[in-house]
C-alpha positions in Angstrom: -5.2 14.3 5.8 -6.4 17.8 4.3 -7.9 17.9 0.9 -3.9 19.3 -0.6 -2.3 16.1 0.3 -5.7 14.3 -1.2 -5.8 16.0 -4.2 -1.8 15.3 -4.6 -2.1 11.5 -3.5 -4.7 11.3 -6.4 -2.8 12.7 -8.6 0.1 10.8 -8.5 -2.4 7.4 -8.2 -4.0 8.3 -11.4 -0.1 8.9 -13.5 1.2 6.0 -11.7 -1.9 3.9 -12.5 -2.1 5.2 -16.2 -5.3 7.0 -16.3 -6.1 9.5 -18.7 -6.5 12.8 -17.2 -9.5 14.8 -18.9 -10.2 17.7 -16.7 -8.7 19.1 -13.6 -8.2 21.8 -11.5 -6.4 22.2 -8.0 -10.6 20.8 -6.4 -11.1 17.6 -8.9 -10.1 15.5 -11.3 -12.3 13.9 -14.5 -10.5 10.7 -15.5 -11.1 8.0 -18.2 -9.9 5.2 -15.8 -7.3 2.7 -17.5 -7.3 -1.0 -17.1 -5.5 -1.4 -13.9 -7.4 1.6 -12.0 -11.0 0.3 -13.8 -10.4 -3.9 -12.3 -9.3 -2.0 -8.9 -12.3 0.8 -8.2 -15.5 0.4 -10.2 -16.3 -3.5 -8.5 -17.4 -5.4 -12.2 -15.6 -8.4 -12.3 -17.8 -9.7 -14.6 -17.1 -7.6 -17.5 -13.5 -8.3 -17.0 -13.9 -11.8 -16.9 -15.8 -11.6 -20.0 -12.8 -8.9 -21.3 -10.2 -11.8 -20.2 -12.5 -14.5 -21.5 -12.5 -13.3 -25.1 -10.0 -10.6 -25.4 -11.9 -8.3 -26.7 -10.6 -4.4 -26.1 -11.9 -2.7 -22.7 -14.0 0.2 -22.2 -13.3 1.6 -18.9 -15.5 4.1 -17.4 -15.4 7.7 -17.0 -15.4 9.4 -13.3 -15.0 12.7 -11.5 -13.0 12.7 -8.5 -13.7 16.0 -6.0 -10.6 16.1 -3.3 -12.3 19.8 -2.0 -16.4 19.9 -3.1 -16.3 23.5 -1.3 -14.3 24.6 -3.8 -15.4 22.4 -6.6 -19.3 23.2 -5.8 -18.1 27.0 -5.5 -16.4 26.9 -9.3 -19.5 25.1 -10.5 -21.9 27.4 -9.2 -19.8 30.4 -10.7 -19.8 28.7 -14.1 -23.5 28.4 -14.3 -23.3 32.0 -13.8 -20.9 33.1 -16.1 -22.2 33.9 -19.7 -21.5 32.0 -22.5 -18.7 32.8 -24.4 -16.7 35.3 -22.4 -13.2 35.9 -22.1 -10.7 33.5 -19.9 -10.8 35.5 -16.8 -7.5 36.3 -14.2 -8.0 33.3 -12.4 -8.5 30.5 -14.9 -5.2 31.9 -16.7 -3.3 32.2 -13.0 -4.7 28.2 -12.8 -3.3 27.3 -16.1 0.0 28.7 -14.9 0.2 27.7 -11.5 -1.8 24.0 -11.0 -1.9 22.5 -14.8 -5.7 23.8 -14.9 -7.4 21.6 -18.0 -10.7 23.3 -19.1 -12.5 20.1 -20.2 -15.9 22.5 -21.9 -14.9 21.1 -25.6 -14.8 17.5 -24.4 -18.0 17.8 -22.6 -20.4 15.4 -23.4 -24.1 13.9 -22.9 -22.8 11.3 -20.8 -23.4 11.1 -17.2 -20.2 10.7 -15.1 -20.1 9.5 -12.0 -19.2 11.9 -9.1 -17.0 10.5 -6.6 -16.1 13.4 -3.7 -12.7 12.3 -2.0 -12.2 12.9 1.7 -10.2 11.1 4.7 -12.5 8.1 5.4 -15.0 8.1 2.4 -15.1 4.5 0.8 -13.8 5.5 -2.7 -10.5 7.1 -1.0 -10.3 3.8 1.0 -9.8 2.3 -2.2 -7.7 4.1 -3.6 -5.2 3.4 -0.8 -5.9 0.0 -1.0 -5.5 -0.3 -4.9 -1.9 1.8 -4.6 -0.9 -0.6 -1.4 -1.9 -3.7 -3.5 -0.4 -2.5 -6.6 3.4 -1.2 -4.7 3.7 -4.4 -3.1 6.4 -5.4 -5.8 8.4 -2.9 -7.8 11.5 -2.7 -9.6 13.9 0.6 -9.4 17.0 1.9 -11.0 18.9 4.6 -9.0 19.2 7.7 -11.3 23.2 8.6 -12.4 24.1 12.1 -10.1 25.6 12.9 -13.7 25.4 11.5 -17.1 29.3 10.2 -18.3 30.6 12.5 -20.9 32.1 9.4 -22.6 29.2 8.1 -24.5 30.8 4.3 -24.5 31.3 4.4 -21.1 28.8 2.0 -18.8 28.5 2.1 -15.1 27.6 -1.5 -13.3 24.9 -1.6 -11.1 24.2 -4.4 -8.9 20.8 -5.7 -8.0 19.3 -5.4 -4.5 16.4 -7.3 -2.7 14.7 -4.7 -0.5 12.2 -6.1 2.0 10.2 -4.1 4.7 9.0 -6.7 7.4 6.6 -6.1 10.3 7.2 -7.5 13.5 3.9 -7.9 16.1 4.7 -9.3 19.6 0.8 -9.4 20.7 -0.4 -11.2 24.0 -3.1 -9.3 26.2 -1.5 -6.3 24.9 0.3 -5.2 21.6 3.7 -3.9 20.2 4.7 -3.5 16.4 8.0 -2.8 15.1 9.0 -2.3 11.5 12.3 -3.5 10.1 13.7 -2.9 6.2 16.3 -5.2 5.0 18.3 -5.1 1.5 20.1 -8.0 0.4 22.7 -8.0 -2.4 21.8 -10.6 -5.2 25.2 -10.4 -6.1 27.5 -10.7 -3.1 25.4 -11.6 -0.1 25.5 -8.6 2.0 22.4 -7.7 4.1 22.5 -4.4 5.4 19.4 -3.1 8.2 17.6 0.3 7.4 17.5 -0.1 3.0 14.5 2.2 3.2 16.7 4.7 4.5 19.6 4.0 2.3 17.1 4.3 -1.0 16.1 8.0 -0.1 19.5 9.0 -0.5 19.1 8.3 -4.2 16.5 9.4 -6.8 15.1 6.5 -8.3 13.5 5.6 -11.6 11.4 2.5 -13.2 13.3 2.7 -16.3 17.0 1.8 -16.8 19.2 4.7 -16.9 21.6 5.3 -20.2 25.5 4.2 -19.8 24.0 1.7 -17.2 25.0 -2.2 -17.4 23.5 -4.4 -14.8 25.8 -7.2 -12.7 25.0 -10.8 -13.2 23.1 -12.1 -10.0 24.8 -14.7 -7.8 21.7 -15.4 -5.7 18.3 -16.4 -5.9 15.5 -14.3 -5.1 14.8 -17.2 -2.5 18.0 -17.5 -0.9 18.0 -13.5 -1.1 14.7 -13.8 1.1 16.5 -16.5 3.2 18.9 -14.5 4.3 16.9 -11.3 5.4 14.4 -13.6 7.4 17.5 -15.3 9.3 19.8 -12.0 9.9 16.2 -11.0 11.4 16.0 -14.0 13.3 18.9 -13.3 14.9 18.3 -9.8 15.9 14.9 -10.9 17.6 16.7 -13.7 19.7 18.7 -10.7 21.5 15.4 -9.0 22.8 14.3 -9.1 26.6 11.5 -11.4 26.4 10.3 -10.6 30.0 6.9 -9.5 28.7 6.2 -13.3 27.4 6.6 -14.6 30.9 4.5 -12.1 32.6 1.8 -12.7 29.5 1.9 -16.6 30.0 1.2 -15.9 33.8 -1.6 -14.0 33.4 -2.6 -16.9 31.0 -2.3 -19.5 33.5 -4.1 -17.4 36.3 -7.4 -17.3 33.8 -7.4 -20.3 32.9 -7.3 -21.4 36.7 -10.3 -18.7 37.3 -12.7 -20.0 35.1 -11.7 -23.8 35.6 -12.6 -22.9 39.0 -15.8 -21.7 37.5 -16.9 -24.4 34.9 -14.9 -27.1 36.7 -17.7 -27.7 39.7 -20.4 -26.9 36.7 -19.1 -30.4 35.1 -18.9 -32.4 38.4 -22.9 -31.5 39.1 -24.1 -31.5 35.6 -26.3 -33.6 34.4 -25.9 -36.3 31.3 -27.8 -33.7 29.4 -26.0 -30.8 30.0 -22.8 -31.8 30.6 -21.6 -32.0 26.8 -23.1 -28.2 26.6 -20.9 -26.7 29.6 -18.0 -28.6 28.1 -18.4 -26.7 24.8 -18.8 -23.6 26.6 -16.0 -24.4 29.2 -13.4 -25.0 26.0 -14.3 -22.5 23.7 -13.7 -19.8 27.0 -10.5 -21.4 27.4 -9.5 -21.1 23.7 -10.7 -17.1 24.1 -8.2 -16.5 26.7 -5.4 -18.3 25.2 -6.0 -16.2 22.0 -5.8 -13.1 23.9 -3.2 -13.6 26.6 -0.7 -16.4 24.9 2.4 -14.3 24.0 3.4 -14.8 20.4 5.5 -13.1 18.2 4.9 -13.0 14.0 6.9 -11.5 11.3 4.9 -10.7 7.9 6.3 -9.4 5.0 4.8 -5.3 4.0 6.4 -4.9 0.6 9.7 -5.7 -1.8 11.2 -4.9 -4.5 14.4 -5.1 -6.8 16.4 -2.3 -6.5 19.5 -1.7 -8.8 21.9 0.5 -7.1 25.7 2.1 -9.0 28.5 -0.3 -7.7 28.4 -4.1 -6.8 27.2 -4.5 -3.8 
């Protein structure tokens, strides 16, 4: 991950998550962090408990985020060296055209922000991911009209959808993953595979389009889920599960080589050591069935309600 596709991930975070954009340039960001973004990144859950506790009105904090310090630290440096006072030069006005530039010198203040310099693996990006997996977990869509009707009484019916992504793991001494995306129609039924796919077909938006009615549902979100976890049920059930019965072989054929081992250990052990080898002989024999016992789990990654033109 280079420092574009950081500095455009950040962006997007901080507009998704709220946060009032106070400086920027295409090398950082200075943000007055809202709510959300504040709880998620700055680790003071007792101020927010207290915030909760009484209700009194939040002061989040203040914090510059770097996605390429090169750059940044070069900028700085060239600002210290520029005098006070002079003319916007070429490539502040060529910023402002081409990136959004924000020159953030009149809102300057006293206060000491915290520097936070972004890059693949740093602890602060980590969280960032973490705070935008946590936070898209659940969402709720509408597909955008291709064109708005003419006919400013007319209403186009949309019908809601329950989109789940669900991984797979079949793990025994070794490990495969697969991912599968399910939408379910809340108002007829129909489960189709590949949703995921079907959505980027469409431009979507959080806010309900104009001219748009929504379907009454027929299902429950529960049933809804129901169904995508049986029509996946049924699509693992065809698989070649081979791979289990090789896995539960090597399983047997550990368990017989260290029973071989701690099994003559018992027979000559004393009263005193006995219980000891025991513990040691089961908790070896719990290791291996952790590692080679062939199991299969399905987890859910993310859903959402999706409202899509026509009834589904």
């Amino acid at each position: 991950m280079n420092e574009r596709q950081i500095h455009k991930f950040v962006q997007r975070y901080l507009e998704t998550t709220a946060c009032q954009i106070i400086e920027k340039s295409p090398a950082h960001f200075q943000v007055k962090l809202s709510p959300r973004a504040d709880r998620d990144l700055t680790n003071r859950p007792y101020y927010w408990s207290f915030v909760d506790r009484t209700g009194a009105d939040p002061e989040t904090m203040t914090m510059l985020f770097v996605t390429d310090k090169q750059k940044y630290d070069q900028t700085q440096a060239a600002e210290e060296t520029k005098p006070a006072g002079g003319p916007v030069s070429a490539a502040d006005a060529a910023l402002g055209r081409s990136f959004g530039y924000i020159n953030g010198t009149a809102l300057n203040t006293n206060i000491r922000v915290p520097r936070e310099d972004l890059y693949f693996g740093s602890r602060r990006l980590n969280q960032l991911f973490e705070s935008a997996r946590s936070g898209g977990n659940y969402l709720c869509l509408f597909q955008e009209p291709d064109k708005r009707s003419a006919h400013p009484l007319h209403s186009t019916a949309y019908s809601a959808w329950l989109g789940v992504n669900l991984k797979v793991e079949f793990a025994c001494d070794m490990k495969r993953e697969e991912i599968h995306s399910f939408g379910v129609s809340l108002a007829t039924g129909q489960c189709v595979e590949q949703f995921h796919n079907r959505l980027l077909q469409h431009r979507m938006t959080p806010k309900l389009p104009p001219n748009v009615h929504t379907a009454k549902n027929a299902l429950t979100l529960n049933k809804a889920a129901a169904i995508a976890e049986q029509t996946l049920e049924r699509k693992l059930r065809t698989y070649d599960y081979s791979w289990a019965q090789a896995a539960a072989e090597r399983l047997n054929e550990e368990l017989a080589t260290i029973g071989h081992y701690y099994e003559p250990l018992l027979e000559s052990a004393d009263d005193e050591n006995k219980p000891l080898i025991a513990e040691q002989f089961e908790r070896r024999q719990e290791e291996i069935r952790w590692q080679y016992e062939p199991r299969v789990t399905a987890s859910a990654i993310n859903c959402g309600i999706f409202y899509l033109q026509g009834i589904g």
